[in-house]
Backbone as CSV, one residue per row, in Angstrom:
resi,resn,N_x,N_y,N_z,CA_x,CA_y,CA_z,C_x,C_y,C_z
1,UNK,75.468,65.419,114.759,74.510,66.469,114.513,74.799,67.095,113.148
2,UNK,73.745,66.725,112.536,74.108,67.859,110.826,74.207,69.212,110.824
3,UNK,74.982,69.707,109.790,75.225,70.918,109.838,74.270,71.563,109.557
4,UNK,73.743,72.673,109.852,72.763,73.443,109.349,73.221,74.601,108.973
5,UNK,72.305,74.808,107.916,72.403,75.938,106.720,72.627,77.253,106.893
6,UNK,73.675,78.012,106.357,73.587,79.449,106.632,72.324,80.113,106.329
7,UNK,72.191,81.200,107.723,70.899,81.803,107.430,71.028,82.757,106.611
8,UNK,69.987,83.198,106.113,69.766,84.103,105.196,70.630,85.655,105.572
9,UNK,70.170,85.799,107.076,70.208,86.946,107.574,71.868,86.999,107.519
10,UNK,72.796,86.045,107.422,74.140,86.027,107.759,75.156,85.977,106.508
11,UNK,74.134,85.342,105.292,74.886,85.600,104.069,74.192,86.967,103.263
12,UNK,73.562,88.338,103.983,72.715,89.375,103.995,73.977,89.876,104.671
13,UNK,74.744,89.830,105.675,75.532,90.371,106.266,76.835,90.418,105.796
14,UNK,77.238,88.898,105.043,78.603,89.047,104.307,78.682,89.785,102.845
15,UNK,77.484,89.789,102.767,77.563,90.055,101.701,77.672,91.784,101.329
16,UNK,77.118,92.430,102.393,76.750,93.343,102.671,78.429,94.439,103.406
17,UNK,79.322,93.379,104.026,80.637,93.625,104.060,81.346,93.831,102.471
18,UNK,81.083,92.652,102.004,81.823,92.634,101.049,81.599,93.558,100.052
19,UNK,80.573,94.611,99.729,79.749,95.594,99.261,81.026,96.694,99.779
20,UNK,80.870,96.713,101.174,81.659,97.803,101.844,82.584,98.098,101.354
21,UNK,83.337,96.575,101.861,84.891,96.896,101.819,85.297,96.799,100.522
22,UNK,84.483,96.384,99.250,84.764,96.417,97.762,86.107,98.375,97.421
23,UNK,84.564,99.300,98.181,84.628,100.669,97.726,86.410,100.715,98.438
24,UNK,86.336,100.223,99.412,87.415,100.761,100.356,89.009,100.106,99.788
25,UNK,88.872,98.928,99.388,89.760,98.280,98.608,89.978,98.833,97.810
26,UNK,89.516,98.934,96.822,89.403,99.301,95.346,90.142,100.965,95.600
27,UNK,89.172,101.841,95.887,89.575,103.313,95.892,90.895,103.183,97.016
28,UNK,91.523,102.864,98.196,92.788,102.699,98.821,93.891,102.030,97.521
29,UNK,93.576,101.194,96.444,94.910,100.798,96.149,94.610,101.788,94.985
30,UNK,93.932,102.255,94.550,94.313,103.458,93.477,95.286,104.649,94.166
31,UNK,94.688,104.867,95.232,95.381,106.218,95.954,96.702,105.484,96.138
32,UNK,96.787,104.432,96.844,98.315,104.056,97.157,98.992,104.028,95.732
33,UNK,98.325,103.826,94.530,99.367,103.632,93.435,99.547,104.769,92.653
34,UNK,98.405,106.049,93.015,98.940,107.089,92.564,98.380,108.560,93.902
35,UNK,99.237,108.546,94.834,98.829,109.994,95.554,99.373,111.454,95.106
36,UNK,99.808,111.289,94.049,99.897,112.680,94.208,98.528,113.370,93.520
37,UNK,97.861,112.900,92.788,96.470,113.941,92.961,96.234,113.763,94.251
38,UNK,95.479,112.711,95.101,94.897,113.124,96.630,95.617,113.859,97.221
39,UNK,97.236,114.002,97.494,97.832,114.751,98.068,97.561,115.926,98.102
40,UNK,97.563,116.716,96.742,97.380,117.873,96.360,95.965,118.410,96.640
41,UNK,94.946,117.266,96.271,93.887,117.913,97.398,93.609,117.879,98.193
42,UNK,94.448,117.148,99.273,94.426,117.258,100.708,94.913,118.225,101.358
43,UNK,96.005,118.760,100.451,96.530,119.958,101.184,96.106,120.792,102.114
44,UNK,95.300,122.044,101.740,94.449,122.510,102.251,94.288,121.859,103.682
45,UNK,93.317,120.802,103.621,93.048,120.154,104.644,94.203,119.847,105.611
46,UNK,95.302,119.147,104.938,96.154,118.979,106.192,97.168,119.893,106.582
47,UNK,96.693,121.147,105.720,97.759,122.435,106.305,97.179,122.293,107.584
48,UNK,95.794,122.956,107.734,94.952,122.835,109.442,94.502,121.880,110.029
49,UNK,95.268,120.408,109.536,95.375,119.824,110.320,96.254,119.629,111.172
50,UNK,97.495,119.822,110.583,98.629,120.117,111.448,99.062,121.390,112.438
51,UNK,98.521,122.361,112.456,98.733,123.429,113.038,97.533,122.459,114.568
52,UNK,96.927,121.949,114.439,96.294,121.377,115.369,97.101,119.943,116.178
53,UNK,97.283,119.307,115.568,98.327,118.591,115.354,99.881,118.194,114.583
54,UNK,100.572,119.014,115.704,102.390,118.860,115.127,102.827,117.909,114.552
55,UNK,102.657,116.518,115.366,103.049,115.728,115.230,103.221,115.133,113.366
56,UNK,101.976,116.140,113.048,101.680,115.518,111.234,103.036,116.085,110.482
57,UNK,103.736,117.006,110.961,104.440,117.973,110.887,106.049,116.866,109.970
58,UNK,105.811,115.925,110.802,106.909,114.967,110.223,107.019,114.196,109.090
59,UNK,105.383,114.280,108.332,104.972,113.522,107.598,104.666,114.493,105.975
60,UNK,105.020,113.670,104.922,104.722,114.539,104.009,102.840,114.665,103.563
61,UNK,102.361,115.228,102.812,101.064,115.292,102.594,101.036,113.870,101.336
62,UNK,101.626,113.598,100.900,101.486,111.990,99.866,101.891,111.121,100.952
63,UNK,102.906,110.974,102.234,103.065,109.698,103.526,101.765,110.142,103.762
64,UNK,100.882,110.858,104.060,99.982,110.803,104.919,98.687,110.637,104.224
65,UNK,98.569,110.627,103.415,97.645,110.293,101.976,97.283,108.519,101.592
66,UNK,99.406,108.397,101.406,98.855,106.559,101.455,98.666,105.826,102.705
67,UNK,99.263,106.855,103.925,98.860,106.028,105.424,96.916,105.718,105.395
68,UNK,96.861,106.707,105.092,95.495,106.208,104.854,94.748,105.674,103.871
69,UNK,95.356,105.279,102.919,94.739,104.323,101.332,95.616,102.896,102.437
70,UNK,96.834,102.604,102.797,97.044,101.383,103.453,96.132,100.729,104.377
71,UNK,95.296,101.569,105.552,94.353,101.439,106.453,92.763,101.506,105.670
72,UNK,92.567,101.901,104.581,91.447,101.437,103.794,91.823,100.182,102.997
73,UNK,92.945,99.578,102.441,92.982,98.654,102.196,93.209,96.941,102.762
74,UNK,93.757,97.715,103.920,94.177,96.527,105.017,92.787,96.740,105.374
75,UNK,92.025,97.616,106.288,90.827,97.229,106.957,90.044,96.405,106.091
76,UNK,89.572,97.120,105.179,88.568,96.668,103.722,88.935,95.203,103.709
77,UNK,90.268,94.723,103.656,90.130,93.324,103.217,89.608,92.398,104.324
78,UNK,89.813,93.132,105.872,89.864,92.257,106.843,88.637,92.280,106.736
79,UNK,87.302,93.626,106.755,85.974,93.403,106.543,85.426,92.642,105.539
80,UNK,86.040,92.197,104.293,85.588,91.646,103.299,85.765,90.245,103.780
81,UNK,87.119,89.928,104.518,86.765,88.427,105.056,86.326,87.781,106.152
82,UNK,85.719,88.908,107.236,84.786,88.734,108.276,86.007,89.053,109.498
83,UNK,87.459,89.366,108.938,88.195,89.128,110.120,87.910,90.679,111.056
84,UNK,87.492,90.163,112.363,86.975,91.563,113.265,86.374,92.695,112.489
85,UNK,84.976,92.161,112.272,84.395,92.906,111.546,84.348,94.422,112.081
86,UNK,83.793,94.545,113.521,83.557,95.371,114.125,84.653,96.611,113.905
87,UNK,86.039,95.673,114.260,87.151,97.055,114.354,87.581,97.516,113.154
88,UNK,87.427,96.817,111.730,87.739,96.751,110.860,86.391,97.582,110.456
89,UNK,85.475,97.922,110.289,84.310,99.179,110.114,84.888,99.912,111.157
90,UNK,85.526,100.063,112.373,85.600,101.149,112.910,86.625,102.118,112.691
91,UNK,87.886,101.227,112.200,88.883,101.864,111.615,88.613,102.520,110.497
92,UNK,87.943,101.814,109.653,87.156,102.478,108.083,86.748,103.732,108.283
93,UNK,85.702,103.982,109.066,84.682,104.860,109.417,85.702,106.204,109.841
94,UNK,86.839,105.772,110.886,87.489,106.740,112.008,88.575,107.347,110.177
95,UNK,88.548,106.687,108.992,89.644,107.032,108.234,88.939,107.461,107.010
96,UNK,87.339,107.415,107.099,86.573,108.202,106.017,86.389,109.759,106.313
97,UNK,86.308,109.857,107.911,86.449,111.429,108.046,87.373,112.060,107.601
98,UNK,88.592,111.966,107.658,89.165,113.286,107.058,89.535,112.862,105.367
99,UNK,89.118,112.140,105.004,89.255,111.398,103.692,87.944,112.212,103.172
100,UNK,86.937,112.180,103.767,85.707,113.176,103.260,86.178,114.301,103.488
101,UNK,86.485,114.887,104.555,86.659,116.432,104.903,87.818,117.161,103.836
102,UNK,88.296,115.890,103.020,89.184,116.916,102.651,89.821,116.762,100.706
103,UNK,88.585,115.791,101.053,88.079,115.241,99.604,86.999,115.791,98.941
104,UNK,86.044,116.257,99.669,84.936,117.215,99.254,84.283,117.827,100.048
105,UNK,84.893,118.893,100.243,84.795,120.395,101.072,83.307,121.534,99.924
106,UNK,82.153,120.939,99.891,81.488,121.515,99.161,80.948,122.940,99.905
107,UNK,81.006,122.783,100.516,80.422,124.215,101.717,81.792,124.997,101.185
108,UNK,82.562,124.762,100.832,83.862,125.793,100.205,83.446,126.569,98.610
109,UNK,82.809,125.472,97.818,82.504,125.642,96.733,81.447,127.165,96.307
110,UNK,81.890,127.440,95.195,80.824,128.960,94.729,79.591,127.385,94.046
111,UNK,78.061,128.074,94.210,77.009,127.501,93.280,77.790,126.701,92.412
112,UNK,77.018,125.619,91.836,77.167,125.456,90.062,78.088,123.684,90.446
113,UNK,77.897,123.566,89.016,78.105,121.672,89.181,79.453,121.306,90.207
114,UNK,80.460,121.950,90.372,80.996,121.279,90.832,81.127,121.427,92.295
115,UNK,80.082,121.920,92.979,79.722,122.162,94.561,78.695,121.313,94.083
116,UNK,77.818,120.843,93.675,76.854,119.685,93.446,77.300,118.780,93.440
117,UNK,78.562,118.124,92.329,79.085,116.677,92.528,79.890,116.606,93.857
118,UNK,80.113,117.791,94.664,81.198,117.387,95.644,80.338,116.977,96.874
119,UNK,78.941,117.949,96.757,78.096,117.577,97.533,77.354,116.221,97.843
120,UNK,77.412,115.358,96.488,76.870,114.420,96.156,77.841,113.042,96.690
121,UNK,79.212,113.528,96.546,80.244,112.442,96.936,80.302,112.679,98.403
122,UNK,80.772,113.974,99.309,79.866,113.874,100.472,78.873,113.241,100.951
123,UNK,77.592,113.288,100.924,76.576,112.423,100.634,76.550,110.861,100.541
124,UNK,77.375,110.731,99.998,77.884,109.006,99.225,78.591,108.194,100.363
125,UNK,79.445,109.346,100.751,80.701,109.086,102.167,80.331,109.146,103.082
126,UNK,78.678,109.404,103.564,78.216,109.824,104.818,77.505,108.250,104.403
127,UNK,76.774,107.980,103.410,76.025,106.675,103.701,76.824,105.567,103.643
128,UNK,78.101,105.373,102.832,79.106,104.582,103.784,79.539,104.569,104.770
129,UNK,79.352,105.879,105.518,79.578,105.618,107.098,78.692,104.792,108.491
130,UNK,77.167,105.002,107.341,76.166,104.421,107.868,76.482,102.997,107.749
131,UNK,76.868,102.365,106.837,76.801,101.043,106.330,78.149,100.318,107.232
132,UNK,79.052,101.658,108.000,80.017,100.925,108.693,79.538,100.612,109.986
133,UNK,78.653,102.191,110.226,78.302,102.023,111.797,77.348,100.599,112.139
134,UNK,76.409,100.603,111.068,75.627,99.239,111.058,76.688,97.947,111.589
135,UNK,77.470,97.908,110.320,78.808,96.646,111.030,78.875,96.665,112.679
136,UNK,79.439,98.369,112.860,79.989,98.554,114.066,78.744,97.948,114.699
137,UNK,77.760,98.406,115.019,76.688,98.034,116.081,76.331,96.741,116.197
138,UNK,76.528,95.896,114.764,75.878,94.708,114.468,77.032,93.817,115.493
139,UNK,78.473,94.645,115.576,79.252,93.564,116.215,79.751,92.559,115.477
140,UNK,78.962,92.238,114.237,79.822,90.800,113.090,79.001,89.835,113.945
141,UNK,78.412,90.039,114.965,77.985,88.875,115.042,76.670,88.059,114.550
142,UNK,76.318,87.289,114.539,74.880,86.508,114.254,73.901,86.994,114.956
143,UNK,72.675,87.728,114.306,71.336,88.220,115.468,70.477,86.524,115.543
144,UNK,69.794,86.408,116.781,68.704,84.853,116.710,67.395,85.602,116.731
C-alpha cells in the first residue's frame, strides 16, 4: 500500500507548534542564561506567592525564575517535535500564568506608555495561551 501524503491540515498543525514553541524556546533560554533581571521582576510577585505557598520559601527568586525558563524550554522543544503535544501545551500554558502575572502586572501601572506596552505583552501572553489551549483540545492528534 503506498504511502500517502501528509495532509494539509497536519503540516497546518506542526507547523503551528513549531510557531509556539519557537516563543517558548527562545525567551526560556534567554531567562535561563540571564535571570537576574526576571528575578527582580518577579519579586513582587513571588513575595505573595509564597506567603500562600511556603514551600517556595526554600527557593531563591532566580531558582525559581529558571525552574521555569527550564519547563519552557524542555516543554517548547517537546511541542516543537510533536513529542506529547497535548501535555507539553499544558505544561506551557500551566507556566505562562505566573510568568504573565508577574511579568506584566499592568492593572498596577499609573496611565501612560508603559501600562500600554505591559498591557499589550499581557495581551500577547493571553493569545499564546489560546494557541496552547487549541494544542491542548486538538489532543496532537489528526482531525478526519
Amino acid at each position: 500500500m503506498p504511502e500517502t501524503p501528509p495532509r494539509y491540515d497536519d503540516i497546518g498543525r506542526a507547523l503551528s507548534r513549531l510557531a509556539l514553541a519557537a516563543v517558548f524556546v527562545s525567551g526560556g533560554r534567554h531567562v535561563w542564561q540571564h535571570p537576574e533581571g526576571p528575578a527582580q521582576g518577579a519579586e513582587t510577585f513571588l513575595k505573595r506567592c509564597r506567603r500562600t505557598v511556603p514551600l517556595l520559601d526554600r527557593f531563591t527568586d532566580r531558582q525559581l525564575v529558571r525552574a521555569n525558563a527550564a519547563v519552557h524550554m524542555t516543554a517548547g522543544a517537546a511541542l516543537a517535535a510533536g513529542i506529547a503535544p497535548a501535555a507539553s501545551a499544558t505544561a506551557l500554558a500551566g507556566s505562562l500564568v505566573p510568568t504573565t502575572l508577574a511579568a506584566f502586572p499592568f492593572w498596577t501601572q499609573p496611565e501612560g506608555p508603559q501600562r500600554a506596552r505591559q498591557q499589550g505583552d499581557f495581551l500577547k501572553n493571553l493569545a499564546l495561551a489560546g494557541g496552547l489551549l487549541a494544542v491542548v483540545v486538538s489532543g496532537g492528534r489528526r482531525t478526519r
